[in-house]
PyMOL Python script that loads the backbone (N, CA, C, O; Angstrom):
from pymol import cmd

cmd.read_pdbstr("""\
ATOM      1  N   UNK A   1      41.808  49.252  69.860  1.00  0.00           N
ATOM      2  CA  UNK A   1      42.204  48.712  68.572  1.00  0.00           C
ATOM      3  C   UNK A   1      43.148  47.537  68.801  1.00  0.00           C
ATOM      4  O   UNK A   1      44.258  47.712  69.304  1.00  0.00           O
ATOM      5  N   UNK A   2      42.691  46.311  68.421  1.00  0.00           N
ATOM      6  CA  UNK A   2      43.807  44.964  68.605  1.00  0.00           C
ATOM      7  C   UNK A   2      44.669  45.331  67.469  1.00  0.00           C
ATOM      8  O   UNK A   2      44.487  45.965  66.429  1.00  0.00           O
ATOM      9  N   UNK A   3      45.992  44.529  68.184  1.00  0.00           N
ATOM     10  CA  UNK A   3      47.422  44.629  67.392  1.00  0.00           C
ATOM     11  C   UNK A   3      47.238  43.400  66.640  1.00  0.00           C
ATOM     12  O   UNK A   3      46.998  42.308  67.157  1.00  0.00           O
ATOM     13  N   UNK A   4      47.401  43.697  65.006  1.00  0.00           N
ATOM     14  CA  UNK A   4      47.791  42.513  64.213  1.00  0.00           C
ATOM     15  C   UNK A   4      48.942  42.468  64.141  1.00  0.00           C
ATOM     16  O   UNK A   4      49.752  43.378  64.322  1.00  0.00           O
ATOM     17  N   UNK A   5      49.142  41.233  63.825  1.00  0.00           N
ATOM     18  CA  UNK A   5      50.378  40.323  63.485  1.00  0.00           C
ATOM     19  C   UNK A   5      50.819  40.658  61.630  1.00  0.00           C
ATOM     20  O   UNK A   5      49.799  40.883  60.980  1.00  0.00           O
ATOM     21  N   UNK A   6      51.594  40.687  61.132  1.00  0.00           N
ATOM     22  CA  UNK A   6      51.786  40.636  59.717  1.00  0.00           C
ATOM     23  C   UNK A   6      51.322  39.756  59.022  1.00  0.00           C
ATOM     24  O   UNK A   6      51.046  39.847  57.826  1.00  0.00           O
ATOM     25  N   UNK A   7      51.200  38.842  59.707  1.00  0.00           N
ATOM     26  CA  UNK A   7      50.089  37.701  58.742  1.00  0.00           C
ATOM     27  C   UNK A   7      48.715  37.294  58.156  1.00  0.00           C
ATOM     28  O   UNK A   7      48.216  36.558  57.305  1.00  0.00           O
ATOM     29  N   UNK A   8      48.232  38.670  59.600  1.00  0.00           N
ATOM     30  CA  UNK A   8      46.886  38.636  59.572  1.00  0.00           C
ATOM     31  C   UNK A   8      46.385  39.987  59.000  1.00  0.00           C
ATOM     32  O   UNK A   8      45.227  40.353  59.200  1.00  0.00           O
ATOM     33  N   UNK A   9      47.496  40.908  58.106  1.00  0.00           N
ATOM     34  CA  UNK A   9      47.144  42.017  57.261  1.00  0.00           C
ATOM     35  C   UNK A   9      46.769  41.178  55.857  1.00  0.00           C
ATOM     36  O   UNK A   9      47.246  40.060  55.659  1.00  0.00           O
ATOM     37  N   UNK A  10      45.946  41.770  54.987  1.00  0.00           N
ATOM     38  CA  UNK A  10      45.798  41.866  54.027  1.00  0.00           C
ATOM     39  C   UNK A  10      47.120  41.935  53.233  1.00  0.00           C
ATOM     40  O   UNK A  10      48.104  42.614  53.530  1.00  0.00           O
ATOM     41  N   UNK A  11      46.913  40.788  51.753  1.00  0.00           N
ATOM     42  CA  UNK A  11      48.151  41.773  50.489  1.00  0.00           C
ATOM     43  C   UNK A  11      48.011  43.725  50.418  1.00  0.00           C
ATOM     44  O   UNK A  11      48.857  44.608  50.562  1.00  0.00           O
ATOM     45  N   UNK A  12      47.114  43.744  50.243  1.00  0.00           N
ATOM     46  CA  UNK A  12      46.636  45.495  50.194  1.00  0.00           C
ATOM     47  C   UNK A  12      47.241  46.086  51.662  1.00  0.00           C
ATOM     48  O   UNK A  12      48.000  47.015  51.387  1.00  0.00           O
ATOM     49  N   UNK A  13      47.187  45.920  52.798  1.00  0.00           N
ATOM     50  CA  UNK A  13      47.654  46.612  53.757  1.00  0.00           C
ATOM     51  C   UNK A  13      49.146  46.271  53.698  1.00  0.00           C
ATOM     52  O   UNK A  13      49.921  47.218  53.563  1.00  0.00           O
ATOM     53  N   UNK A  14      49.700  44.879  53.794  1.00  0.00           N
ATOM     54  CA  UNK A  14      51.161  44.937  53.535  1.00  0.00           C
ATOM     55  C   UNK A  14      51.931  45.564  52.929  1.00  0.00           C
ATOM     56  O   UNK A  14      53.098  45.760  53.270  1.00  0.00           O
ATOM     57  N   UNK A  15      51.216  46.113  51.607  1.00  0.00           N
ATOM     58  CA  UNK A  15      51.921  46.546  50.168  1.00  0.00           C
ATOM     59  C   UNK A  15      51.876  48.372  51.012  1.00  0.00           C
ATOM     60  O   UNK A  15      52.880  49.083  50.984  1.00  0.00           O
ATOM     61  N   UNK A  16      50.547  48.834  51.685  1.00  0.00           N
ATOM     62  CA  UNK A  16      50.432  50.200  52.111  1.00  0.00           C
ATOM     63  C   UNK A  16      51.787  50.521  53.161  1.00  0.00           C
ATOM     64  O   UNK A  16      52.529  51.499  53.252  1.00  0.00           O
ATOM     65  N   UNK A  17      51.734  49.367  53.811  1.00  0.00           N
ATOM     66  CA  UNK A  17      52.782  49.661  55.324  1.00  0.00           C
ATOM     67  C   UNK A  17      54.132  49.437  54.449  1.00  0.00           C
ATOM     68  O   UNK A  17      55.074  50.155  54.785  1.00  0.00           O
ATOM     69  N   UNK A  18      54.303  48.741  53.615  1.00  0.00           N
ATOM     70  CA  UNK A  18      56.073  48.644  53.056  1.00  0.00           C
ATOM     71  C   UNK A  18      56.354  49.924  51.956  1.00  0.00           C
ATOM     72  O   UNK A  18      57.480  50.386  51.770  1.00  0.00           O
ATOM     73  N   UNK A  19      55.086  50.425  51.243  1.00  0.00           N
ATOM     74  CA  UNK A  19      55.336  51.600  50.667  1.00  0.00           C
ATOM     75  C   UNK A  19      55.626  52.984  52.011  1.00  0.00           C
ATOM     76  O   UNK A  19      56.359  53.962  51.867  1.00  0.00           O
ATOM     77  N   UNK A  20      55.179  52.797  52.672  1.00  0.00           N
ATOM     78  CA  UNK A  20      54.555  53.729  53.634  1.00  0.00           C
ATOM     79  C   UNK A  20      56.107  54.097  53.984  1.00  0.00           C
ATOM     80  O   UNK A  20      56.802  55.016  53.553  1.00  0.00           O
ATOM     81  N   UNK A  21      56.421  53.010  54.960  1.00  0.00           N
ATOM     82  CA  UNK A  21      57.755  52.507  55.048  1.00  0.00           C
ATOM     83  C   UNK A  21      59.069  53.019  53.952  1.00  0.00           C
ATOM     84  O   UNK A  21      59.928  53.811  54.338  1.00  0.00           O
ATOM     85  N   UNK A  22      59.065  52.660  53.090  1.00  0.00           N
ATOM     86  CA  UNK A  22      60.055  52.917  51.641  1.00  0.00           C
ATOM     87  C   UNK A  22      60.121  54.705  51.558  1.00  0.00           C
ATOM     88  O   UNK A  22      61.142  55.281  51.183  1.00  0.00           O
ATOM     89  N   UNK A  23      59.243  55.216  51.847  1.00  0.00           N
ATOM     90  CA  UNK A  23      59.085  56.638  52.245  1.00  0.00           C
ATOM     91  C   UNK A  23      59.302  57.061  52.772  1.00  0.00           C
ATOM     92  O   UNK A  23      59.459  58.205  52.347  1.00  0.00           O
ATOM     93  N   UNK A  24      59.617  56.919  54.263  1.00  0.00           N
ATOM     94  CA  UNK A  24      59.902  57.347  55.060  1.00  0.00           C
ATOM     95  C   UNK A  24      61.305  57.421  55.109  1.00  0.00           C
ATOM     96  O   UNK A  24      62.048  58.397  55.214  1.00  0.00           O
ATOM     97  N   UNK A  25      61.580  55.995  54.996  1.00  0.00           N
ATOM     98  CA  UNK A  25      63.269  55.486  55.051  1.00  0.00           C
ATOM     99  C   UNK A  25      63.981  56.819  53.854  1.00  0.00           C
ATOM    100  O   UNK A  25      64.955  57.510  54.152  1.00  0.00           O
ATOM    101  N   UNK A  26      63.205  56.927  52.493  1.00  0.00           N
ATOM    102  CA  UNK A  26      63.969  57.337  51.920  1.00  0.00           C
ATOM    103  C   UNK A  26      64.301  58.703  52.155  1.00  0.00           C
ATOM    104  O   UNK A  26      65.430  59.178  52.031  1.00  0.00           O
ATOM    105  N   UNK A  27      62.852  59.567  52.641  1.00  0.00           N
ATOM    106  CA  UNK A  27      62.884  61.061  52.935  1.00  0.00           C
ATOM    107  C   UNK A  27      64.217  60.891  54.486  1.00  0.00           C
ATOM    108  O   UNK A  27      64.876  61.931  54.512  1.00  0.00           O
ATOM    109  N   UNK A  28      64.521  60.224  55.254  1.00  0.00           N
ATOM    110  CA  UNK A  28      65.547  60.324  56.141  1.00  0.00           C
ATOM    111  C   UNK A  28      66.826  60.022  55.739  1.00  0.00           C
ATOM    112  O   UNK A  28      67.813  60.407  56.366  1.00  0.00           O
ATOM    113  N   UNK A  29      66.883  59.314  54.672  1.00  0.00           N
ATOM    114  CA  UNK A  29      68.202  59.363  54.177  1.00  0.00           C
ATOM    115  C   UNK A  29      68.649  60.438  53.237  1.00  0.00           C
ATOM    116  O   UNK A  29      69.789  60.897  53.182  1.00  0.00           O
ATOM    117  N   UNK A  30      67.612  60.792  52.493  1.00  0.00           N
ATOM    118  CA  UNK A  30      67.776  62.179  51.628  1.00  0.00           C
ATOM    119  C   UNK A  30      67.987  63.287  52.755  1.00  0.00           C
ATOM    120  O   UNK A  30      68.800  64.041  52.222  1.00  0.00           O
ATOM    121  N   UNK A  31      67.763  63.697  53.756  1.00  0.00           N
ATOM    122  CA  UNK A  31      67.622  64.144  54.583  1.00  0.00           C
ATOM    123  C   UNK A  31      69.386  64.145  55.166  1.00  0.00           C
ATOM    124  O   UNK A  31      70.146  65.109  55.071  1.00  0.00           O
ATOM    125  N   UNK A  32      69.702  62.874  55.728  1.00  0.00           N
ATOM    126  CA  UNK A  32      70.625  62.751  56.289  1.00  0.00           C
ATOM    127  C   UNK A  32      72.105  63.214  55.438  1.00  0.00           C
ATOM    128  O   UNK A  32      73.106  63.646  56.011  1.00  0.00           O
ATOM    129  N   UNK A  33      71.984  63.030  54.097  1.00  0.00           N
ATOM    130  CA  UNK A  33      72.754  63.261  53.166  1.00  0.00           C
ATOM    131  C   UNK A  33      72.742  64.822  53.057  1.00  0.00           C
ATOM    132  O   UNK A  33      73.865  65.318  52.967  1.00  0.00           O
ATOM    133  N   UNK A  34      72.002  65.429  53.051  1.00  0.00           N
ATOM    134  CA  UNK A  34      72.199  66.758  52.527  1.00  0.00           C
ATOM    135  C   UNK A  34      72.262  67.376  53.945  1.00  0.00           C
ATOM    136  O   UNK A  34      72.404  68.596  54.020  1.00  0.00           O
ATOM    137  N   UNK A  35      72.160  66.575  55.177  1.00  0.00           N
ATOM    138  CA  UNK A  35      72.645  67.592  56.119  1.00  0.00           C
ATOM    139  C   UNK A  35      74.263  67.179  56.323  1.00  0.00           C
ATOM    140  O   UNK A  35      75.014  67.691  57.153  1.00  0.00           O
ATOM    141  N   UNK A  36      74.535  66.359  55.575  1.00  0.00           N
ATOM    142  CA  UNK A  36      76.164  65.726  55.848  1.00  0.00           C
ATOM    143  C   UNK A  36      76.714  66.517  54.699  1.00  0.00           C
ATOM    144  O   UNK A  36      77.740  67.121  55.011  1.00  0.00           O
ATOM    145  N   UNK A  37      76.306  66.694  53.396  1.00  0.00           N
ATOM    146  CA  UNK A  37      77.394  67.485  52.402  1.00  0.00           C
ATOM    147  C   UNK A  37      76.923  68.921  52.409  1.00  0.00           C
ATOM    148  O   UNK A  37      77.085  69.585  51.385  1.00  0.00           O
ATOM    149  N   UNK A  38      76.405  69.411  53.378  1.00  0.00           N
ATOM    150  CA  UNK A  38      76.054  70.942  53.747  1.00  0.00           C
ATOM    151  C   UNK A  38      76.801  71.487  54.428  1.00  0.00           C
ATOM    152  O   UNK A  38      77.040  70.699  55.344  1.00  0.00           O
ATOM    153  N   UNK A  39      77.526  72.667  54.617  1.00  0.00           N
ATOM    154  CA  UNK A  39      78.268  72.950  54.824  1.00  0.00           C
ATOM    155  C   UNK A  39      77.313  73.855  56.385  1.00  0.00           C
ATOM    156  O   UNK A  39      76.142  74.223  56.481  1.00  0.00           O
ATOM    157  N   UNK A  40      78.575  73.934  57.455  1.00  0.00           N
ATOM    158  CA  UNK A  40      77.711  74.202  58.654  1.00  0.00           C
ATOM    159  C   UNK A  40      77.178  75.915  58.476  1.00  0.00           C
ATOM    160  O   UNK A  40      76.278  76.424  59.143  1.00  0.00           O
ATOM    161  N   UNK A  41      77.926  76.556  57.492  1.00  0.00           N
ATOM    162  CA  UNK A  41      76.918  78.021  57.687  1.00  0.00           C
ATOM    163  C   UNK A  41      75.769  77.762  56.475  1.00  0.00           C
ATOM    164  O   UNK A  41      75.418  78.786  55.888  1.00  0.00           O
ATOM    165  N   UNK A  42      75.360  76.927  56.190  1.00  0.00           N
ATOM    166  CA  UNK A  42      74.126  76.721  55.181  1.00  0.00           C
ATOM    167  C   UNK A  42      72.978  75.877  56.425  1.00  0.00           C
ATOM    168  O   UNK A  42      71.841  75.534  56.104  1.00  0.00           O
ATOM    169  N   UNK A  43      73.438  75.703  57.540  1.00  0.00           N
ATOM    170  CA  UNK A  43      72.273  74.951  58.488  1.00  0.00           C
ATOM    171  C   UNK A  43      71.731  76.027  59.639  1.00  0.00           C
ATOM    172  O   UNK A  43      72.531  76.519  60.435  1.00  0.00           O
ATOM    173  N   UNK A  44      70.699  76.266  59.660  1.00  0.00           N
ATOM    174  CA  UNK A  44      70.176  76.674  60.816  1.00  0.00           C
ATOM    175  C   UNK A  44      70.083  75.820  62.186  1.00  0.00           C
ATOM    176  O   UNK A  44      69.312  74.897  62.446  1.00  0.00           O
ATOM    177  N   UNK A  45      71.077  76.389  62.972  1.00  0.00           N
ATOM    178  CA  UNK A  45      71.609  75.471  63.934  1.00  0.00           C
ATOM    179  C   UNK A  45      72.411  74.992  63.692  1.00  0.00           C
ATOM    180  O   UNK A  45      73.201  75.240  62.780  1.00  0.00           O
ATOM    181  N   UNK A  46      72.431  73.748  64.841  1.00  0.00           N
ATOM    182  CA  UNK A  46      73.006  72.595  65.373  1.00  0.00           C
ATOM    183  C   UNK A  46      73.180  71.277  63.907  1.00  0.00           C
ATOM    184  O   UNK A  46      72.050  70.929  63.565  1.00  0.00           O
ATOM    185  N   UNK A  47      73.899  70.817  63.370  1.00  0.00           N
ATOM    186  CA  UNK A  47      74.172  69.838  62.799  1.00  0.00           C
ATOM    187  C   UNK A  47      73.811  68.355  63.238  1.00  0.00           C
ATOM    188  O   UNK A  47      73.308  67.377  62.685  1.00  0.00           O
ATOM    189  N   UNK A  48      74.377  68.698  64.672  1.00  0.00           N
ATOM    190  CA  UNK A  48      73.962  67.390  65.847  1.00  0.00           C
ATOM    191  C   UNK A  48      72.583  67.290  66.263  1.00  0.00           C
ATOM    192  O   UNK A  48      71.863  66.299  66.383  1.00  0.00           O
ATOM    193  N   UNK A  49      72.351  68.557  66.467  1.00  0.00           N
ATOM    194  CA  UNK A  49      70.651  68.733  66.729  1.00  0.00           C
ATOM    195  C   UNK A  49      69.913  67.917  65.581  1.00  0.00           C
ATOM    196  O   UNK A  49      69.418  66.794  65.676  1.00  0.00           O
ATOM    197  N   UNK A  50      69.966  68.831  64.373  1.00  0.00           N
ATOM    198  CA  UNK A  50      69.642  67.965  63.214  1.00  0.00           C
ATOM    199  C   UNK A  50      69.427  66.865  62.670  1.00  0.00           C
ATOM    200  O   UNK A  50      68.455  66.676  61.938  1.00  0.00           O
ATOM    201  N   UNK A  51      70.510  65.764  63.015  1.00  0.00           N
ATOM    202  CA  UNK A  51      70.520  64.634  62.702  1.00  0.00           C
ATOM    203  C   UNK A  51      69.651  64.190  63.689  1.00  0.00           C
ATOM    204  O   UNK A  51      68.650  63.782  63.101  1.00  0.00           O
ATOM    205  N   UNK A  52      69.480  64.018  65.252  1.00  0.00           N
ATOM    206  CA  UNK A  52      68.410  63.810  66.054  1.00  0.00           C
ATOM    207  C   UNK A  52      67.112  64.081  65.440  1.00  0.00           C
ATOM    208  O   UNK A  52      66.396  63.088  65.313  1.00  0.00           O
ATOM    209  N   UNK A  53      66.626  65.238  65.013  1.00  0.00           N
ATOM    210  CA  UNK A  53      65.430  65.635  64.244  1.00  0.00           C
ATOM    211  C   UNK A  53      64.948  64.812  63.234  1.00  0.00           C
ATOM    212  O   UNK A  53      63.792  64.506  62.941  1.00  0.00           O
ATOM    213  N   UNK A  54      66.154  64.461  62.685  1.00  0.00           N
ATOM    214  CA  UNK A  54      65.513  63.780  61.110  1.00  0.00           C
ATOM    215  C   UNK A  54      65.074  62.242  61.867  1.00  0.00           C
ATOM    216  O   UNK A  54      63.983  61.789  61.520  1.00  0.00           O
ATOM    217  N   UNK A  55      65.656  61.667  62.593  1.00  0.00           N
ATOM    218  CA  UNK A  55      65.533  60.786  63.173  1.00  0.00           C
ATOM    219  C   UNK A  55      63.790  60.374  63.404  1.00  0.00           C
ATOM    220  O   UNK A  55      63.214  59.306  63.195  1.00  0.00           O
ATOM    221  N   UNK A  56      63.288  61.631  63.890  1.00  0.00           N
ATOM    222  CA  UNK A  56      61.488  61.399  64.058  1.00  0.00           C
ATOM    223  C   UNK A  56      60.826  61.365  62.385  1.00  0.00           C
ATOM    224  O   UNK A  56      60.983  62.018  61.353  1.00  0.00           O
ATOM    225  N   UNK A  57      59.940  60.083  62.879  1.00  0.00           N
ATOM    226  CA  UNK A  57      59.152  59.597  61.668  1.00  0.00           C
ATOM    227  C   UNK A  57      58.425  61.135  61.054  1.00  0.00           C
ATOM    228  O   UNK A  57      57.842  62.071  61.601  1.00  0.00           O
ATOM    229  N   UNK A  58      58.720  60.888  59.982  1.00  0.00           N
ATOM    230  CA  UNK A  58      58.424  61.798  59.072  1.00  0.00           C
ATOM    231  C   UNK A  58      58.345  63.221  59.391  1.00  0.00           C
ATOM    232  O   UNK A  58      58.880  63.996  58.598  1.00  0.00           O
ATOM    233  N   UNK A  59      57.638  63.787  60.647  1.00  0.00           N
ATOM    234  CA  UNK A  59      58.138  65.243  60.912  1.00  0.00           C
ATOM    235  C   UNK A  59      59.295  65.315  61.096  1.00  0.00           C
ATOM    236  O   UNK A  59      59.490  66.528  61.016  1.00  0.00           O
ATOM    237  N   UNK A  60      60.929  64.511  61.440  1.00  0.00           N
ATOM    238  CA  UNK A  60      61.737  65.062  61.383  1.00  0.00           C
ATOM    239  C   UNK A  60      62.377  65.561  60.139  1.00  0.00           C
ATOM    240  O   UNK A  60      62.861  66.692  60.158  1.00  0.00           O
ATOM    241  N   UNK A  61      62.454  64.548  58.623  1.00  0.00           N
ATOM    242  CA  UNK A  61      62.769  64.839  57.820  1.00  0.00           C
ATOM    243  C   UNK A  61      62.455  66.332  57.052  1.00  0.00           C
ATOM    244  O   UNK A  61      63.213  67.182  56.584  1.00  0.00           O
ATOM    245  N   UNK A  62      60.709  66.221  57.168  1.00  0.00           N
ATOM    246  CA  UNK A  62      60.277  67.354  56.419  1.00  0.00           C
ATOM    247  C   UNK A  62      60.630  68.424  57.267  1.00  0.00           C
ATOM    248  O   UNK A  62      60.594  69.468  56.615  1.00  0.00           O
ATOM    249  N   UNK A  63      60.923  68.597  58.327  1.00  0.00           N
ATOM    250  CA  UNK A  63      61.197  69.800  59.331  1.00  0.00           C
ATOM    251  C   UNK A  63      62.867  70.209  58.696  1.00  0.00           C
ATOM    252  O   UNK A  63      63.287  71.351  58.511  1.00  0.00           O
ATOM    253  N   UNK A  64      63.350  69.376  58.535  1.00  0.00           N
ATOM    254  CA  UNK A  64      64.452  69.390  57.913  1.00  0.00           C
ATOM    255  C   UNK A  64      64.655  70.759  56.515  1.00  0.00           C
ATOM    256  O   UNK A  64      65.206  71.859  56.547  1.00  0.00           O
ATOM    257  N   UNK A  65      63.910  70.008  55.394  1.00  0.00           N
ATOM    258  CA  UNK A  65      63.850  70.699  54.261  1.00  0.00           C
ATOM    259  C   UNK A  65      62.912  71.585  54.536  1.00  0.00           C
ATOM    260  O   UNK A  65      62.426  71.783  53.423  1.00  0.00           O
ATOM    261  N   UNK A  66      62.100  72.520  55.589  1.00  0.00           N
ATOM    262  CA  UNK A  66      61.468  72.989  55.535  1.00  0.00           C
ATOM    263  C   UNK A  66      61.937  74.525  56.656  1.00  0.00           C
ATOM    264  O   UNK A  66      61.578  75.701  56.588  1.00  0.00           O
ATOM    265  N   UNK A  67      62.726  73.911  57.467  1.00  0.00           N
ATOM    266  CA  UNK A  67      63.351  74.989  58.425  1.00  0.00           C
ATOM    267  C   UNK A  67      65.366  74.635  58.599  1.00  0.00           C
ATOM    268  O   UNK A  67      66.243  75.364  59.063  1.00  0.00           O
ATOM    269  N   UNK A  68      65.416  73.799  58.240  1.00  0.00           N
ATOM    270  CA  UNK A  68      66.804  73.328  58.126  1.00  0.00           C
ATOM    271  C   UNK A  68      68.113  74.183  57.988  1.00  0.00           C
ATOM    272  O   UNK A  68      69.073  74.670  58.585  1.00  0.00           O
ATOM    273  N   UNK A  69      67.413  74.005  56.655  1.00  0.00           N
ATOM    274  CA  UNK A  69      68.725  74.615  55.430  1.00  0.00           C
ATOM    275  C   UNK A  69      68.350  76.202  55.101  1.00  0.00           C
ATOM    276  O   UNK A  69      67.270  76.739  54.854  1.00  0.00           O
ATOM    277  N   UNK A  70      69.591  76.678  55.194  1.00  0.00           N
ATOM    278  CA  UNK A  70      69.707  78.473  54.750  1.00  0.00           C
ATOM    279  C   UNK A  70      69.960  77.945  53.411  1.00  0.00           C
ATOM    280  O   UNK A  70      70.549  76.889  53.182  1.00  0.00           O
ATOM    281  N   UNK A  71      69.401  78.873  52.402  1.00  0.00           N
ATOM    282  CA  UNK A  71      68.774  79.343  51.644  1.00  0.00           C
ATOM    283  C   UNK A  71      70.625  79.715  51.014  1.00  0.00           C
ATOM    284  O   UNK A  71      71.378  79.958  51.956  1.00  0.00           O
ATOM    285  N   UNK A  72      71.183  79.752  49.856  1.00  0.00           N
ATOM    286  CA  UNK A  72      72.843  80.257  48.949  1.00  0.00           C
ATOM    287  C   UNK A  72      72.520  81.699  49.092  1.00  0.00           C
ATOM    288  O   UNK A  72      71.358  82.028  49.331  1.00  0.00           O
ATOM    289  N   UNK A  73      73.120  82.262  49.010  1.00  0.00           N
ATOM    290  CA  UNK A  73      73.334  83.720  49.078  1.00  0.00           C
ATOM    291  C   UNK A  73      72.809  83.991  47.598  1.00  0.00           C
ATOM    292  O   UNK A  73      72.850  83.019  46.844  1.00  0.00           O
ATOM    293  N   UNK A  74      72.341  85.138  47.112  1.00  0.00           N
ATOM    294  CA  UNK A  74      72.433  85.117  45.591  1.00  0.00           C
ATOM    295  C   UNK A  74      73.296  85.446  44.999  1.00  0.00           C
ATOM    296  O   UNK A  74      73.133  85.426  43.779  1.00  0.00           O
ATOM    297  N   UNK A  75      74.693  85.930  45.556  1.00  0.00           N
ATOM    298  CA  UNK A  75      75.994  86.033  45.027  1.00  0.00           C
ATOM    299  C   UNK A  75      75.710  84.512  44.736  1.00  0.00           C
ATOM    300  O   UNK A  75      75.055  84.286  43.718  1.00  0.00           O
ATOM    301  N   UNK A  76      76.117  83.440  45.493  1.00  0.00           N
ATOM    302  CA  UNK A  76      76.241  81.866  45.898  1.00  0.00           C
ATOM    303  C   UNK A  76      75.293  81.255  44.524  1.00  0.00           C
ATOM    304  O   UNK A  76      75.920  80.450  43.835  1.00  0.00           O
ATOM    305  N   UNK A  77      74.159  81.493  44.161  1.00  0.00           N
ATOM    306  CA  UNK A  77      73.405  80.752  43.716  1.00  0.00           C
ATOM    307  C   UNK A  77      74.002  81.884  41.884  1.00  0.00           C
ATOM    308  O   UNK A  77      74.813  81.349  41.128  1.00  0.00           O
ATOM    309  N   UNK A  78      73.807  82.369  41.767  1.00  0.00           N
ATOM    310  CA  UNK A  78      73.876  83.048  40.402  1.00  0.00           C
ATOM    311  C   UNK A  78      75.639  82.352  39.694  1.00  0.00           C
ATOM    312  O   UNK A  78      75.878  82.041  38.527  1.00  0.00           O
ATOM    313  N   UNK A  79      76.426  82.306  40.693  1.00  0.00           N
ATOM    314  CA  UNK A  79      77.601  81.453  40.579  1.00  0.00           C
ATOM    315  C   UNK A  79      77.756  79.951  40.375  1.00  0.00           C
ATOM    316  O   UNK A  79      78.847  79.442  40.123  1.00  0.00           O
ATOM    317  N   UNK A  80      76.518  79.198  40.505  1.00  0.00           N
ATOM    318  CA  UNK A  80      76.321  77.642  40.212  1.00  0.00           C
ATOM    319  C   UNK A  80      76.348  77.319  38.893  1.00  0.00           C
ATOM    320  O   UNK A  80      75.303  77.593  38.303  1.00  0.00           O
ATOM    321  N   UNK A  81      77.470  76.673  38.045  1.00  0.00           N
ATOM    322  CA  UNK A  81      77.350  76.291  36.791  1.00  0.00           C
ATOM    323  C   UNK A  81      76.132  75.920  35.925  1.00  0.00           C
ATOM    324  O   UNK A  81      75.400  75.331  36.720  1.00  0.00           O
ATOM    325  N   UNK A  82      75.791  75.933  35.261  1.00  0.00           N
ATOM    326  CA  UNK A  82      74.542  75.152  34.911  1.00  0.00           C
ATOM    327  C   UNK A  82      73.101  76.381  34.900  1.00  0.00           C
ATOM    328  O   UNK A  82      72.000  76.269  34.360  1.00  0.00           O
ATOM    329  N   UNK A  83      73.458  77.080  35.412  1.00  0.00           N
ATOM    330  CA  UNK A  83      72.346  77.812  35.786  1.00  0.00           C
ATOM    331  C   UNK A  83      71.781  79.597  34.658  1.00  0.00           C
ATOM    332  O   UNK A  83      72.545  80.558  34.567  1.00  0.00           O
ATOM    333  N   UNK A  84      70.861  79.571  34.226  1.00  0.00           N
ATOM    334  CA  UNK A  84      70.855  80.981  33.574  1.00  0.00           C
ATOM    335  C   UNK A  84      71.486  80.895  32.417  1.00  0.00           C
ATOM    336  O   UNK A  84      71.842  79.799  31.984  1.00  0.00           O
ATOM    337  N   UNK A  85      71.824  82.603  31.435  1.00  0.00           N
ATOM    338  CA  UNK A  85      72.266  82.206  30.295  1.00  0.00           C
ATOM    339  C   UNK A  85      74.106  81.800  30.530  1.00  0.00           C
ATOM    340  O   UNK A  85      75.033  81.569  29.754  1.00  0.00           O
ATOM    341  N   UNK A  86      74.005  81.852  31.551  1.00  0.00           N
ATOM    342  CA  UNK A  86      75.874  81.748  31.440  1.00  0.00           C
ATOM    343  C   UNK A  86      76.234  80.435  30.972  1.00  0.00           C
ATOM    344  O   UNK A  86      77.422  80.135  31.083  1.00  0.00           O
ATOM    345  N   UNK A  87      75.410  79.555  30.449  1.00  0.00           N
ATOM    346  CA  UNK A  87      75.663  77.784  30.374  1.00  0.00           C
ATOM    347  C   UNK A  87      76.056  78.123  29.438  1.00  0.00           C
ATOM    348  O   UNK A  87      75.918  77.059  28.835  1.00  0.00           O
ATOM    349  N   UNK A  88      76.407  78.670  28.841  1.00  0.00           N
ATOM    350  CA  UNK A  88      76.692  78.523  26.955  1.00  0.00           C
ATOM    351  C   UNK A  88      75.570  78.798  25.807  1.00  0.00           C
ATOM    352  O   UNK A  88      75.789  78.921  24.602  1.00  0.00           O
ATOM    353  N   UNK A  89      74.155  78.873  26.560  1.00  0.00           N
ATOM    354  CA  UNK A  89      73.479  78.571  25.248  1.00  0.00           C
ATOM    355  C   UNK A  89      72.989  79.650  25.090  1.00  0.00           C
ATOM    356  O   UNK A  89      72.772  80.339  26.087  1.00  0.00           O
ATOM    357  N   UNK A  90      72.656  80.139  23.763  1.00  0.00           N
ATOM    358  CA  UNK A  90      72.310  81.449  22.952  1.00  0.00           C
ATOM    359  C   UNK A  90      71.282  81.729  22.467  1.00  0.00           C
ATOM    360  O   UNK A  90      71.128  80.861  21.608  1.00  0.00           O
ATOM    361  N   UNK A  91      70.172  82.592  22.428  1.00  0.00           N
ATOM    362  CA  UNK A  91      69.186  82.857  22.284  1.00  0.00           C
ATOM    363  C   UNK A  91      69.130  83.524  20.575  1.00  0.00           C
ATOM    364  O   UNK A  91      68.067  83.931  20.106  1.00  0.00           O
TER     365      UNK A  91
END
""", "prot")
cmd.dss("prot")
cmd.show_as("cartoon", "prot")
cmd.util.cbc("prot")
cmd.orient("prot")
């Protein structure tokens, strides 16, 4: 398979590789963020490990949200404002 140059893609392939791109970037920064305001007993593992992981194109991120993160306790999660009838509102 010859290597093109960016000039010699198509509008249609440019627009595929910069979306393609925009995706990726964003799932690693979503990624990188929620392994930074996570607290270290909510990570399976290494923190440091982690950030290396997310680092690989696209299997690192999704490996991330997919084996990453422990799961709130349900003490933890039933206690989140916002959540269930405890918000205030009345049936």
């Amino acid at each position: 398979m010859p290597v093109r140059r960016w000039a010699e893609l198509s509008s249609r392939q440019q627009t595929a590789v910069l979306v393609a791109a925009s995706v990726q970037l964003s799932l690693a920064a979503t990624a990188w963020a929620d392994l930074v305001t996570r607290p270290a007993d909510q990570v399976n593992g290494s923190k440091g490990r982690w950030a290396l992981v997310i680092a690989v194109n696209w299997i690192g991120p999704l490996a991330w949200f997919r084996w990453g993160r422990r799961t709130a306790s349900p003490r933890r999660r039933a206690a989140r404002p916002g959540r269930g009838r405890a918000c205030g509102r009345r049936r």
